[in-house]
N, C-alpha and C positions, 0 to 999 in steps of 0.2 A: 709424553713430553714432561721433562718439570715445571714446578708453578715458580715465575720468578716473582720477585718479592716484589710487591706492588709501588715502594718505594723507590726501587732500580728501575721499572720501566717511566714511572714518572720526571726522574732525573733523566733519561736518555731521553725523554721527549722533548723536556725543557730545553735543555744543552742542543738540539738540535742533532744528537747523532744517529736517532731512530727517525724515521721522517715518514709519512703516509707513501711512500714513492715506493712502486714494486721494481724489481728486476728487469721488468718489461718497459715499464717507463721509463727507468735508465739508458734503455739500450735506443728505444725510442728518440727520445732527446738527443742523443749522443750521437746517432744514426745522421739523423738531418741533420746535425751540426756541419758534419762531415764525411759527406755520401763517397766523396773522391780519393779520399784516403788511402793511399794502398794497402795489399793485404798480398800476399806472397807465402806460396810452401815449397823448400826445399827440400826435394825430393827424390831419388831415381825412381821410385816405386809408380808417386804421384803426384808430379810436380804441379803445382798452379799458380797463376796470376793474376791478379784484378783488382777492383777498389772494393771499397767497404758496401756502396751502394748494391755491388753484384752477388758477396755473399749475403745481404739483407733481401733479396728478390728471392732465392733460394730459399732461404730463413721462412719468409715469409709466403711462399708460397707448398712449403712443407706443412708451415702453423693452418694454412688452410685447405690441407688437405687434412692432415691427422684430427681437425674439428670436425671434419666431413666422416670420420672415422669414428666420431665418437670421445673425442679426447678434451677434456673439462679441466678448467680449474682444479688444483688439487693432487691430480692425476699423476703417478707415477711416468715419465720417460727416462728410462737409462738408454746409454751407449757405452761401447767398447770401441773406439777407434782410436788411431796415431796421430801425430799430431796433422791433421788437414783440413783444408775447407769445410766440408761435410762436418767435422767436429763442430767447428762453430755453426753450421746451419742450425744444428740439432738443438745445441744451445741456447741459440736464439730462438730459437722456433718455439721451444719449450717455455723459455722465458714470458713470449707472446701470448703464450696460453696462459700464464697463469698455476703452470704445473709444475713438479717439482722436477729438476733434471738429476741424474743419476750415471753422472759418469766413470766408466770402470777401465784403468788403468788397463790398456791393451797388450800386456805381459802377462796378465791373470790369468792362469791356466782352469782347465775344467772346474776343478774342486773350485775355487773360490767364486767363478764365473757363476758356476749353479746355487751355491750357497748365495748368492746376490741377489739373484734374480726372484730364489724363492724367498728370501727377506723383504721384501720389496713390491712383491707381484706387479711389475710398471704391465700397460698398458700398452708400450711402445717399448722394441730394441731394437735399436741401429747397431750392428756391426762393419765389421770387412770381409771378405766373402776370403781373404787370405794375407796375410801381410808377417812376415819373419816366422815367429813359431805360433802364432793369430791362425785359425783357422776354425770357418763357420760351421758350426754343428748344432744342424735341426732339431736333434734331441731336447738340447740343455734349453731350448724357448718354444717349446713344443705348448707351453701354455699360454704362453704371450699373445692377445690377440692380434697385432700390429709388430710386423717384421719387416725390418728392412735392411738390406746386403748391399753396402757400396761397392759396384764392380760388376753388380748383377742386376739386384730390380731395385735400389734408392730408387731411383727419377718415377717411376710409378708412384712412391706416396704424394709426388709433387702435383699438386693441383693449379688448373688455371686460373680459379678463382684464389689470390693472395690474402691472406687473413690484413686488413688494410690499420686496425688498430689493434694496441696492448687488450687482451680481456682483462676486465675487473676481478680486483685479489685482493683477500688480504693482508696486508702486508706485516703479518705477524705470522702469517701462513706458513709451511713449508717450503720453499725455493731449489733449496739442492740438498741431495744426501750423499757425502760422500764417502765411499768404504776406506778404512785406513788398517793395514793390521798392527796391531797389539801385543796383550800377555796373554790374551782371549784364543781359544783354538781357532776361530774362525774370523774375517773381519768383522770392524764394529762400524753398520752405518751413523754416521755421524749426519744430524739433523740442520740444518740450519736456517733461517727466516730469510725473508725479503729485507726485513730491519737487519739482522747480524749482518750479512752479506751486502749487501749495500755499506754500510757504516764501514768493514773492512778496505771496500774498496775504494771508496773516497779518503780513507785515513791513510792508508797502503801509497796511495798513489800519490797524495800530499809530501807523506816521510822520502818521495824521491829526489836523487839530487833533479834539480830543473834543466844543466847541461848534460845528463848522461847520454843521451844520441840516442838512432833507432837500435833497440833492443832486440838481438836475434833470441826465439825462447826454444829452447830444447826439452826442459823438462815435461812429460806427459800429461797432456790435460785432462787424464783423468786426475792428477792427483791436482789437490788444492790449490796450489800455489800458480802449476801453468797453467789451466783451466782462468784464474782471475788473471794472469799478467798477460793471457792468447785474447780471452774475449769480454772482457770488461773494464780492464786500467785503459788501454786502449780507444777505445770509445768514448768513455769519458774525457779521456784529454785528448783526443781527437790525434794521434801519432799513429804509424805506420805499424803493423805487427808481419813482423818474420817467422815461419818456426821452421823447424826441421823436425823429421820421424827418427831420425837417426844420429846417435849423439858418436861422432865420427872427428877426432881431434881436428884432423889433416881437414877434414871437408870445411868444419867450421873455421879455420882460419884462412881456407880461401874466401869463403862466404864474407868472412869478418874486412879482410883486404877489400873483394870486388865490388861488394855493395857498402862499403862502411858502415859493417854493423857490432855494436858495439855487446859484448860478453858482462853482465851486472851482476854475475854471482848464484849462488842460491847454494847448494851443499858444494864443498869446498873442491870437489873433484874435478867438476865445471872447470874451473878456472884451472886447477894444477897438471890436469891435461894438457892444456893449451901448452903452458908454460914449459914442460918437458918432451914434448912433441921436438922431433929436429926440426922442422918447417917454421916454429916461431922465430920471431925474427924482432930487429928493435922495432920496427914498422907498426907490428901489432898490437904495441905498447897503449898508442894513442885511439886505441879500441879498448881498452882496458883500466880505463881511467878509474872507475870507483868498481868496489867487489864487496857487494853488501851479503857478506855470509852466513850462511841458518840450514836450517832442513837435516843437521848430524853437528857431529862435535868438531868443532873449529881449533884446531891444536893452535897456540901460542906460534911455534913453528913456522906455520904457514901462514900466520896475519904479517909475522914480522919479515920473511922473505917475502910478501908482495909488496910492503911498504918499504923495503929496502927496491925495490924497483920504481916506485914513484907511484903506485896504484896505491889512492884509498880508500881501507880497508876501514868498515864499520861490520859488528856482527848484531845478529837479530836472535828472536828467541819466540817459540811458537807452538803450534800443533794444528793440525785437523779441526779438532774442538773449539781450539780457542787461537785465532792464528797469529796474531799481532798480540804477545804479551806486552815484550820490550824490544827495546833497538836504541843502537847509538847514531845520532843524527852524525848526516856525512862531515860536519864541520862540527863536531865533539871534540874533545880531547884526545892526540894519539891515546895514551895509554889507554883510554879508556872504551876507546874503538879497537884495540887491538888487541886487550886483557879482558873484556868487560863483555857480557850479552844485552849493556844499555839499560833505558830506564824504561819505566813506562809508556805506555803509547796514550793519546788522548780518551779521556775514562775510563780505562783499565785500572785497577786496583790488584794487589798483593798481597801477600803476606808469608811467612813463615811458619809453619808446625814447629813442635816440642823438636820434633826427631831432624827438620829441616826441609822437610818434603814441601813445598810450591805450591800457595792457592792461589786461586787466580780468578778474577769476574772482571765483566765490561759488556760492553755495547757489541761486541765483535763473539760473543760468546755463545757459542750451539745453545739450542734448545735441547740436546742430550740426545742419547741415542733413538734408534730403532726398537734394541733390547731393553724392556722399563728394569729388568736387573740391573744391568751394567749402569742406566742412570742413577738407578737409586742408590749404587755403588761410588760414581763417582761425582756427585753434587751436596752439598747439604742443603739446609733447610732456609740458610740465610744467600743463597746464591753462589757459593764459593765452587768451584771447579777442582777436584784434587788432580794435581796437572802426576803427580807418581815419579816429579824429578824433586831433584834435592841441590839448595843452590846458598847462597852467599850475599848478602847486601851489605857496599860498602857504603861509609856516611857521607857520600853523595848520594845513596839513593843506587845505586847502580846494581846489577844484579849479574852473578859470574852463577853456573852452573856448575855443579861438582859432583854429579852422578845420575843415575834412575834408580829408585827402589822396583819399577818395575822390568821385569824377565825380558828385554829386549834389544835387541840388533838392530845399527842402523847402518843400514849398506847404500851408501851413495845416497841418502835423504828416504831411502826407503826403508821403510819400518817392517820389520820381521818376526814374527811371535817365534818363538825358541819351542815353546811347547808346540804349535803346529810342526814344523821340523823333527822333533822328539818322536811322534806318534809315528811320524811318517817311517824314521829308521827303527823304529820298534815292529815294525811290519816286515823287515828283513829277515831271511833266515838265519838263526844263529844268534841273534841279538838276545841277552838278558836283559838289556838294559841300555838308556840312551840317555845322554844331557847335554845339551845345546850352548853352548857359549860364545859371545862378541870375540872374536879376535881382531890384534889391529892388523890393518892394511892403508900400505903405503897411499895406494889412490883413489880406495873409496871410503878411508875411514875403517871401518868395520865390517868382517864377513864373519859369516857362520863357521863353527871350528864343533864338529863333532865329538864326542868321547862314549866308548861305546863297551859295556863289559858284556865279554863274548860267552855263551855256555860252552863248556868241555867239547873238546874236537872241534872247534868253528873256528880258524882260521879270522882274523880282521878281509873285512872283504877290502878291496882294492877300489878306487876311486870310481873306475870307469863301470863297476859293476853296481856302485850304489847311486851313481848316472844313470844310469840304466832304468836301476828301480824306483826312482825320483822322476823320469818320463811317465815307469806307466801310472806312477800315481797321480801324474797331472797336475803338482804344484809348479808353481812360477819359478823359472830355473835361476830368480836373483835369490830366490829362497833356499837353495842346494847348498849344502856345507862344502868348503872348501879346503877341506882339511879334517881327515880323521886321524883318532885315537885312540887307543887301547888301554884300558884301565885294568887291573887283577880285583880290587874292590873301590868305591867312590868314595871319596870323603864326606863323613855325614856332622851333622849335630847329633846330640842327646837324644834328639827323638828320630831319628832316620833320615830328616832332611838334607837329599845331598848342596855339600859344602860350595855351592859355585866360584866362590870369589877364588878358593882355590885352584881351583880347574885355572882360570883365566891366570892365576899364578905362574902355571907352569907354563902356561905357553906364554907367556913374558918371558923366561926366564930360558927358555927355549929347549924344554922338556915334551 
């Protein structure tokens, strides 16, 4: 992990944004607060219902069987599941212990799945014994000593005796690690404290409007963002949590009608689903009151058609690493909620590089990765974070985004390394050569757009054949390029490096 600057943690102690309280004693407090709370998954697969006290009796009588297993303080637990109950048992449970959870986006195909688990070595993996293109294989946890298969033997880790208090942690400890992909071939676990995570959540949960309603959450709890708005915003402010496994326009605006649940935004798709869907209706409108946008690039376009419909639109600005930079509060200035990625969040600091590139520290900030490379690549010696985008501060203070220096695709708020992609269609036959580039897309923002120069006699293969060889490699099928192309040579620099920006050229220009 890096050393933070002894100055930075003593200011976050002061300010109160680091606080001696682990993960477990958040949930703890927040628990008894409000045992009756509802808690609800919508589901075909696995639907359930009940209050907060019911998945807390699970939680906690998982924490005290996996102690009965051997499971410490410390201790690695990942899971792979969709969004359901069991997801939060795990969480909590883990929380309980004192150990770090490690939850992995239930789309992650083999390759990254095994690459995880051996980054990691947890202790404990919770999967699903089968759910869409999810499916359990013995092999990939054949080292894990604690397996457990929701749909087959979960209920065997549950023990009668319930682990009855938080274990002692501390709280500078590791808490959660979670994999995000990158410009890196493989994902990068990203580390983060009892202190960073906690602080995010209480600041997170503050920056809400106070009328947005119950929140139905779709995004995957494995990634960052639904992981804290499924099992920890919630708790703390003692409100109902919805989710659904399946992000289904038509379903979620019955859901949004029959239980009045209200849609708050996250990557821009979320919402412009909804809105183009034939099924929406004006009805849906007053489910849709604020849409606080982040997680990909927020076109101008889409802030000023929602606010032309009476939804306001505030955008955020974030990562994995470091999730809460900035954000415009929901009663900011239009333009500045609707132009702008907002200002700082409380103790976060900025700044600018020469070139424009985005540093970034605070209370909310990883401990850095798994990889001591990759940290020592992106932190320096004063605490700064190279966040690898490139952005704009106007004299308000306000900060607009205006690229990535780093190699990356964001497809519906999922992050896509272009070199992993690369390698994979350079493993085709016939391939000289492959380069990966963002293309836009009307509804997620940005997919994969291949260009691929062929050797003599090799034909461009055909979509459904590089489908094909993209199954048997096992990557995540949001990761598949959606669109190839055929180059006679790449455009390069002076030194061979092919010319990307061009590439991205021509498919604007619709070459």
């Amino acid at each position: 992990m890096r050393e933070i600057p002894v100055e930075l943690t003593e200011r976050y102690a002061a300010e109160g944004w680091w606080t001696r309280e682990t993960v477990g004693d958040l949930l703890t407090r927040g628990l008894a607060a409000a045992p009756d709370t509802e808690f609800r998954v919508h589901s075909a697969a696995r639907p359930w219902a009940g209050a907060f006290r019911d998945v807390e009796a699970v939680a906690r009588r998982l924490a005290g069987g996996l102690r009965k297993r051997g499971v410490r303080p410390g201790d690695a637990v990942a899971f792979q599941l969709p969004n359901w109950m069991e997801a939060a048992a795990v969480f909590w449970a883990s929380a309980l212990l004192g150990a770090a959870v490690v939850p992995i986006v239930h789309f992650y195909g083999r390759k990254e799945v095994g690459y995880i688990l051996d980054a990691v070595r947890p202790r404990v993996f919770v999967t699903a014994e089968r759910f869409g293109r999810l499916e359990f294989r013995p092999d990939l946890c054949a080292d894990v000593p604690v397996v457990g298969v929701v749909g087959r033997d979960f209920e065997a880790l549950l023990d009668d005796e319930p682990l009855t208090e938080p274990l002692p942690a501390d709280p500078a400890a590791p808490a959660l690690i979670a994999f995000t992909s990158g410009t890196t071939r493989d994902p990068k676990g990203v580390v983060h404290s009892h202190q960073t995570l906690g602080h995010e959540t209480r600041q997170l949960a503050a920056s809400y409007p106070p009328d947005r309603g119950h929140q139905l959450t779709a995004a995957p709890v494995g990634h960052f963002i639904g992981m804290v708005n499924a099992f920890l915003i919630p708790v703390l402010d003692g409100t109902p949590v919805h989710l659904t496994d399946v992000w289904d326009p038509a379903g979620a605006l019955r859901l949004m009608r029959d239980h009045r649940l209200h849609v708050g935004g996250g990557a821009p798709y979320y919402v412009t689903s909804l809105l183009d869907h034939p099924d929406f209706t004006a009805e849906h409108l007053r489910y849709l009151r604020y849409a606080g946008l982040g997680g990909s690039s927020v076109p101008a376009a889409v802030t000023t058609r929602l606010a032309g419909l009476g939804i306001r639109v505030f955008r955020a600005y974030g990562s994995t690493e470091h999730p809460s930079i900035t954000s415009s509060r929901h009663d900011a200035p239009e333009p500045k909620r609707l132009f702008t990625d907002g200002t700082t969040l409380p103790g976060v600091e900025i700044r600018l590089a020469e070139d424009g590139e985005i540093l970034s520290r605070g209370p909310d900030l990883c401990l850095g990765y798994t990889d001591p490379a990759l940290t020592a690549r992106a932190f320096d010696e004063d605490g700064w974070y190279r966040t690898g985008d490139l952005g704009e501060l106007d004299e308000d203070g306000y900060l607009t985004i205006t690229g990535r220096k780093a190699d990356l695709i964001i497809r519906g708020g999922e992050n896509i390394s272009a070199l992993e992609v690369e390698e994979v269609l350079l493993a085709m036959p016939g391939v000289a050569e492959a380069a990966v580039v963002a293309a836009p897309d009307a509804r997620l923002g940005e997919h994969a757009a291949g260009f691929l120069r062929m050797l003599p006699g090799h034909p461009l293969p055909g979509l459904d054949a590089m489908r094909a060889h993209f199954e048997r490699a096992g990557l995540a099928r949001q990761k598949w390029p959606e669109e190839l192309h055929q180059v006679a040579e790449f455009p390069r620099t002076a030194s061979g490096k092919v010319q990307k920006f061009r590439l991205r050229q021509d498919i604007a220009v619709g070459t």
